[in-house]
Structures are given as C-alpha cells and as structure tokens.
N, C-alpha and C positions, 0 to 999 in steps of 0.2 A: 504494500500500500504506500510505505513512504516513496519508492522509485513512479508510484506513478503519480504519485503530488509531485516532486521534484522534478518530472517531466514533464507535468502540467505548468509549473510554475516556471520552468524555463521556455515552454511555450508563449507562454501568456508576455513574460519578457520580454522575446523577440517580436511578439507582434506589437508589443506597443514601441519597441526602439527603431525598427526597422525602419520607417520611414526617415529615422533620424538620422542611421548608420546615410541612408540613399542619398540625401540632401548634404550638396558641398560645401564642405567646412561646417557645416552643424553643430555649434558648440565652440565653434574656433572663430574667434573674431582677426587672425593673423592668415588673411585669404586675400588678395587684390581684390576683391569685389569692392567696391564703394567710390565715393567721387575724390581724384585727385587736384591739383592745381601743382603748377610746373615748366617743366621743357627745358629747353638749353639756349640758341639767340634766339627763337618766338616762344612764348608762354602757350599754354595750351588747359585747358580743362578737359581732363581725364576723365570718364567714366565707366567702369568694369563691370560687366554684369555676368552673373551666372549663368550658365548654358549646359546642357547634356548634350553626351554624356560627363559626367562630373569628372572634374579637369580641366574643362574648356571654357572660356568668358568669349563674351562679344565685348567689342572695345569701340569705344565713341573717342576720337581727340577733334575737340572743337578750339581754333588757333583764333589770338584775336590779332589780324591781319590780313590786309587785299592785296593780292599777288596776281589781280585775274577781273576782269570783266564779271564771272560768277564762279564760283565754286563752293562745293560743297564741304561735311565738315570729314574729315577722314574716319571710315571706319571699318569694322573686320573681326578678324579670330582668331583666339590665341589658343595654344593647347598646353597642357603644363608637360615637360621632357626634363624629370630628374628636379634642379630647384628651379630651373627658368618657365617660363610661358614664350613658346615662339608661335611665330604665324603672321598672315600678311593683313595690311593694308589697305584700301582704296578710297582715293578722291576723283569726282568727276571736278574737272577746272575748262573754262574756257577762255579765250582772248578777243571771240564772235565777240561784234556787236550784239548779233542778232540776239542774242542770248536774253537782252533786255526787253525785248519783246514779247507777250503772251503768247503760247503756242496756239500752232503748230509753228514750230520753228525749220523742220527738214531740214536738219544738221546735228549731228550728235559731238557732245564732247571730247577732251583729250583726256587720258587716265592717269595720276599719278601713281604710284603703288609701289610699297615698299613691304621689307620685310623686317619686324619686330622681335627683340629679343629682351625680357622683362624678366629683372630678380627682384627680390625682397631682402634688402640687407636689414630690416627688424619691419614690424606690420605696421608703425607709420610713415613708412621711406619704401622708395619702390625708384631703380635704373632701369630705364630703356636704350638698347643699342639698337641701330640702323646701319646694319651689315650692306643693304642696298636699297636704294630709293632710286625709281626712275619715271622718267616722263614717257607714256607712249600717245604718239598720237593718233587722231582717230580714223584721221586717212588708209592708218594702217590695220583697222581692228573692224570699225561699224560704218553703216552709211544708212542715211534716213530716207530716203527717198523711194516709194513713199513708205512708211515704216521701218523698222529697223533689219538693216539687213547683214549678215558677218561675210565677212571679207575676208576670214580667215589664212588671213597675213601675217598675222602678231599674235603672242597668245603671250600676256604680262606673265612674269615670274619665271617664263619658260622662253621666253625670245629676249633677245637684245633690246635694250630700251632705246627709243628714239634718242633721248638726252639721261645720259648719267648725271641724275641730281647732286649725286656724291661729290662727283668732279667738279661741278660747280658751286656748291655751298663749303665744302670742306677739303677742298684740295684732291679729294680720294679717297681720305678717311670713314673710317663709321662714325656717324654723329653719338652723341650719348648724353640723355638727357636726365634731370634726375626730379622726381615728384614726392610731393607731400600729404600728406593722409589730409582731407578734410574732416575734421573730429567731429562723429555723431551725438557729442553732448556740450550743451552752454554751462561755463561756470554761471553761478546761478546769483555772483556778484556784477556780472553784465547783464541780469536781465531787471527793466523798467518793471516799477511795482506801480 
C-alpha cells in the first residue's frame, strides 16, 4: 500500500510540475527574455521573447536612427548552442522614394541581415557579437510587379552580400555590442504618493 501512495504521490507531483519543468527558465529569472536598452555606436532597445521549442527567443532591436528613406526595426531568432544564443537577423530598409507613398508601391525593399551571437556575463548584462552583417539588394532576391515574385538570385546568409556592412562600419571586424537589463521592479522611493 505504501509503494502505491508513493507512486501516487509522485504522480500527482509531476502533473502538477510538469508544465513548469516545459516552460523556459521557469523559476529562473537569469534567461534573456525581457527588454534590454544598449548597443555599441547606435543605441538600440532590445527585446527577447520566449519561443518553442525552449531554447529559442525571437529578438526585436529597435535602433533610434535614419539610415534610409524607410526601414524597419530588425528582427529574428536566436537559439541557445552551449552558453550563447546564435541566429540571424533581418531588416527591410529602402532609399525609394517611393516608399513614402501609400501602397501599392510595385517595388520591394533591400535586406539587411546579419548574424547574432548573444552571452550573459550575469542576468542583468547580456554581449552581442556581429560575426557578419550584410546588405543584399532587392534587384537581386524579389520583384513586385505585379506581386511578389523570387528571383532567386541571392539567398541572404547563404550568398555573398551585395555590401559587406562589416567592411564599412568596422573596418572588417565583428561589431560587439553590450546591453542592460531593464529592471522589472521600481524602488518604491521613486514612486509619486
């Protein structure tokens, strides 16, 4: 009778943890998930969300700077490999005018896309390196007319990029950026009574 209490009650344990065990970093608040503020020469606001399977975040860097007629904010997926989170990139960016125009515009953008490499040297501090950042354009990937159509020319991460950003922002180097935890609690000496 005792072994099947005990077996009962080890049941009973794992259905209620289980969903806990499933759920990334559960009980660990020292996970990238949450919103950064950061970068290295442009500042950028980081934010990491959890994704499945567990391991993987989607990443938002929204940069506050215009490099472009429009573009968007970069964003992508990381996967965790040992203590890093790697994975890629993508911004649509254009230099069109046309771009300022309400659609239908029949012109697709150019892609920047890089590839990210992200550690935790403690769970309020978090480096990114930039192994490779490139420009491809779109002459060489999509064409809009009318609709989207592949052109399958270029295929980012796996073709040669139009413009090595590398080359041009950093000499050749990897960039490496470093960001800071936004704290999910107020001292409760800044807050208005």
């Amino acid at each position: 009778m005792r072994v099947k209490s005990a077996l009962v009650g080890s049941f009973l344990f794992l259905g209620v943890a289980a969903p806990g065990f499933a759920q990334q970093g559960a009980g660990n608040g020292c996970t990238p998930a949450g919103v950064w503020y950061g970068g290295s020469v442009v500042s950028y606001q980081l934010t990491i969300v959890p994704a499945v399977p567990a391991g993987e975040y989607t990443v938002f860097f929204e940069g506050m700077y215009k490099t472009s007629v429009m573009n968007t904010a970069y964003s992508g997926r990381v996967a965790k490999k040992g203590d890093v989170y790697e994975g890629s990139i993508m911004q649509l960016i254009t230099q069109d005018d046309a771009f300022l125009d309400p659609p239908p515009i029949f012109k697709m953008p150019d892609l920047n896309v890089a590839w990210i490499s992200i550690r935790m040297p403690d769970c309020n501090s978090l480096t990114n390196t930039i192994p490779f950042f490139g420009l491809y354009f779109a002459s060489g990937i999509w064409d809009a007319t009318p609709g989207i159509v592949w052109l399958n020319t270029k295929v980012p991460l796996k073709d040669e990029p139009d413009v090595d950003l590398l080359d041009v922002l950093s000499g050749g180097q990897p960039v490496l950026e470093t960001y800071r935890r936004l704290p999910s609690t107020v001292s409760p000496s800044l807050l208005h009574k």
